[in-house]
N, C-alpha and C positions, 0 to 999 in steps of 0.2 A: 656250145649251144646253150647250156645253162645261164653262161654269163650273161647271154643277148638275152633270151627271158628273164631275165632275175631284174637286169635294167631297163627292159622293157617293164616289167608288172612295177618297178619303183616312179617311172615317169609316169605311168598312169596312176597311179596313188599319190603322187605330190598336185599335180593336176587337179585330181577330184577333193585332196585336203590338202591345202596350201600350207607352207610351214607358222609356226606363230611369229616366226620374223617377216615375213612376206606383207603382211596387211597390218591393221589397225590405226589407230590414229598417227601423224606427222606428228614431228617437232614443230612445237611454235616456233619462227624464227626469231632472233633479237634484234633492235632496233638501233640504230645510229646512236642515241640517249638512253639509252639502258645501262643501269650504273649496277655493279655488284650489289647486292643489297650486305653481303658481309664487310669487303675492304672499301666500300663506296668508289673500286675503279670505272671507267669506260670499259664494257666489254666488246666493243668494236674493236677495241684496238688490240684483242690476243683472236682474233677469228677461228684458229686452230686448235684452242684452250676453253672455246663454248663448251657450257656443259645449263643446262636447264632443267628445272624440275618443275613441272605442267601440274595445274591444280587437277583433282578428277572431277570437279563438278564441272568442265567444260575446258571451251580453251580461249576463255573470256581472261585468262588469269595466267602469269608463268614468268618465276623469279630466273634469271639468267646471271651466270658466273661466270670470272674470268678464269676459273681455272680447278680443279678439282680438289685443291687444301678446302678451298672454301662450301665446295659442293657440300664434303662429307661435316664439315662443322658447322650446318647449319641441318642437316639430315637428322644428324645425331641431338642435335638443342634446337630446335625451330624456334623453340621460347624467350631464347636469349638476343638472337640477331631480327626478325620480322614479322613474328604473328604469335598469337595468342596461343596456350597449351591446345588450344580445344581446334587450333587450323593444321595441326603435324598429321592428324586422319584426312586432310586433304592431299596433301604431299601423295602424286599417282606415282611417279616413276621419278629416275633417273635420265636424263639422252644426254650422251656425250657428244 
């Protein structure tokens, strides 16, 4: 009997607060012509190896990778491969 209430009271609290995976904003998806911005590949052509990092001032904006060498050496130096020191505070997340 506990157990049935214990997951009953949990199903009504994921319900009334959804987890923080559940919602917020999608992945932008990538484009036919969307080239690495680090190794300059096609990233169509690892579809499995997407990995994106979505600007936070919208989703007007969002550099896409073929693969996550290149994810993390552009996370860690933004300055070296595609934008200026002062656009790494734009950098929202990661989505694999």
């Amino acid at each position: 009997m506990k157990r049935w209430l214990s997951a009953l009271v949990f199903d009504v609290l994921e319900l009334r607060w959804p987890s923080p995976w559940s919602g917020g904003p999608s992945c932008p998806n990538s484009g036919a012509k969307d080239l690495c911005p680090v190794c300059g590949m096609l990233v169509s052509n690892y579809p499995n190896w997407v990995a994106t990092i979505p600007s936070s001032k919208g989703r007007s904006h969002a550099h896409h990778f073929d693969g996550a060498k290149d994810v993390f050496r552009i996370w860690f130096r933004p300055a070296k491969y595609v934008c200026q020191p002062q656009c790494a505070q734009d950098m929202a997340a990661i989505w694999a």
